[in-house]
C-alpha positions in Angstrom: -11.1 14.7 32.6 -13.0 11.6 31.5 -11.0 9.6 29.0 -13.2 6.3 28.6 -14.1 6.5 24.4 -16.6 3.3 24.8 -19.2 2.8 27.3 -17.9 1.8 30.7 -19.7 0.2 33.9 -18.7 -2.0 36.4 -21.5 -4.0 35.1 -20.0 -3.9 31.5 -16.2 -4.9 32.8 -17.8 -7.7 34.2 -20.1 -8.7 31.4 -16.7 -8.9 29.0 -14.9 -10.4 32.2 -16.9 -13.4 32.8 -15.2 -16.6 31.7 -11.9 -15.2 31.3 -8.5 -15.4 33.6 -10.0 -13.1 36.0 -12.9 -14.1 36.6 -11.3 -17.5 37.4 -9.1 -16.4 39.9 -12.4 -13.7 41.4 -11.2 -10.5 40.2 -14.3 -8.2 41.5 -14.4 -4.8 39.3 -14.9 -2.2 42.0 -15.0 1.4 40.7 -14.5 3.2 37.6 -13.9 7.2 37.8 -13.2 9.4 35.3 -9.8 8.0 34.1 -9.3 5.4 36.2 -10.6 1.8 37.3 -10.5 -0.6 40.7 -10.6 -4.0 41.2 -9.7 -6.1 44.1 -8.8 -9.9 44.6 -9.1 -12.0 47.3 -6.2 -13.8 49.2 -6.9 -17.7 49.2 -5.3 -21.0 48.2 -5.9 -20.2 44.7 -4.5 -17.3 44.3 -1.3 -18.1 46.6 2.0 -19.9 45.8 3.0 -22.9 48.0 4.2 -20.9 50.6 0.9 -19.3 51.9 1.4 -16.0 49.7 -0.2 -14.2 47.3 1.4 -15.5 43.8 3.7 -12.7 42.2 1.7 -13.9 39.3 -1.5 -13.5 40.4 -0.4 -9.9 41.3 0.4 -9.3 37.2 -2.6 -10.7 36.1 -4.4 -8.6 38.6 -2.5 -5.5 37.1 -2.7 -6.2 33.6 -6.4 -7.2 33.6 -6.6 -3.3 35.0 -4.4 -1.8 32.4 -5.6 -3.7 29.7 -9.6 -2.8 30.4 -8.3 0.7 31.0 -7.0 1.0 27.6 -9.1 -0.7 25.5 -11.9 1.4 27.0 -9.6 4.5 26.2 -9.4 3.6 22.8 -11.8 4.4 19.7 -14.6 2.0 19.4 -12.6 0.7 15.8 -9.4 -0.1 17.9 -8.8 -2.8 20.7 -5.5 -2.8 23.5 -3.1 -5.6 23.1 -0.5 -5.8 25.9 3.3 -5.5 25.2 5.3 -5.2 28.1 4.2 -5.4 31.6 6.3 -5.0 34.8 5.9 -5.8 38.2 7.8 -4.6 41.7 6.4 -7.0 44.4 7.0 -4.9 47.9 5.3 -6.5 50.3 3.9 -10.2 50.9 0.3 -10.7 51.3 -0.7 -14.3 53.2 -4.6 -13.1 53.9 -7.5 -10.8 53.0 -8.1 -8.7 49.8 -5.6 -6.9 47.5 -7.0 -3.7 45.9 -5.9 -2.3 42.4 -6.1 0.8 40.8 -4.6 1.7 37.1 -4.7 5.0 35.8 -2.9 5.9 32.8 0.7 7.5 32.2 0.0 8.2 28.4 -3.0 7.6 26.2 -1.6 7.8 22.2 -2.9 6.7 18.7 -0.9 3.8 18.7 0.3 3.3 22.3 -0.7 3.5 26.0 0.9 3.2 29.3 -0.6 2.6 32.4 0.5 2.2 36.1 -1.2 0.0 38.4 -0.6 -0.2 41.9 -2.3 -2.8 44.3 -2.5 -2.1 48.1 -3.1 -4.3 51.3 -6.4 -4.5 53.4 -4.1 -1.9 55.1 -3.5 0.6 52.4 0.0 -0.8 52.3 1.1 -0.3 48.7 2.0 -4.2 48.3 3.2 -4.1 44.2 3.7 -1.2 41.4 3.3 -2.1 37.8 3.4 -0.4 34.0 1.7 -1.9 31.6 2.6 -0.9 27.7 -0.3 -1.6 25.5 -0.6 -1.7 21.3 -3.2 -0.1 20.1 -4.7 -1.5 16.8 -7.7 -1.6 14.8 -10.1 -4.6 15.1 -13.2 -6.2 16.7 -13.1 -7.0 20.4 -14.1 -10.5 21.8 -17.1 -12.3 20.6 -18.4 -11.7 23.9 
């Protein structure tokens, strides 16, 4: 069942992407299904820690830009997603290639929304799980 409220396009995750954190560190939108959304990010200096990994960081931001889109484009075109809790298991260290996220939601509410993310290896090896517990409020998004 589709659960998108606002438009949604790769193009259109990109458009409101462009200048923030993820586009910084090259988070590439890659699909958007019916109640779900990929991304991937590639492994390079910038996105590792000082000991030729991906940063455990990097993975959140990764997650949370996921969850965060998901929800916001999950919620009534009045309302905007504000992130509240986020959590991250790390599994499995990544020193080369591209990561690859998908977030699909656990609950979609009036005034809350969970979403799990997981992120996976060029080898479908599930690298790091994450939940990310968004507010739902009314407001105007970006000036984007």
């Amino acid at each position: 069942m589709r659960i998108w409220q606002k438009p949604i396009s790769i193009e259109e995750l990109i458009a409101k992407n462009t200048g923030s954190a993820s586009d910084h560190l090259g988070i590439e939108f890659t699909e958007v299904g019916d109640d779900f959304i990929g991304a991937r990010l590639k492994v390079e200096r910038k996105t590792m820690q000082p000991y030729g990994r991906l940063h455990g960081g990097v993975s959140v931001v990764l997650a949370e830009t996921l969850g965060s889109c998901g929800a916001y484009y999950a919620c009534p075109a009045e309302f905007l997603a504000l992130g509240m809790e986020i959590n991250a298991n790390h599994l499995k260290g990544v020193s080369s290639g591209y990561v690859y996220g998908v977030a699909r939601p656990f609950h979609v509410g009036k005034s809350t929304q969970i979403w799990g993310i997981e992120l996976k290896n060029d080898k479908h090896e599930l690298i790091c799980i994450s939940r990310l517990t968004v507010a739902i409020v009314q407001g105007t998004s970006s000036p984007r």
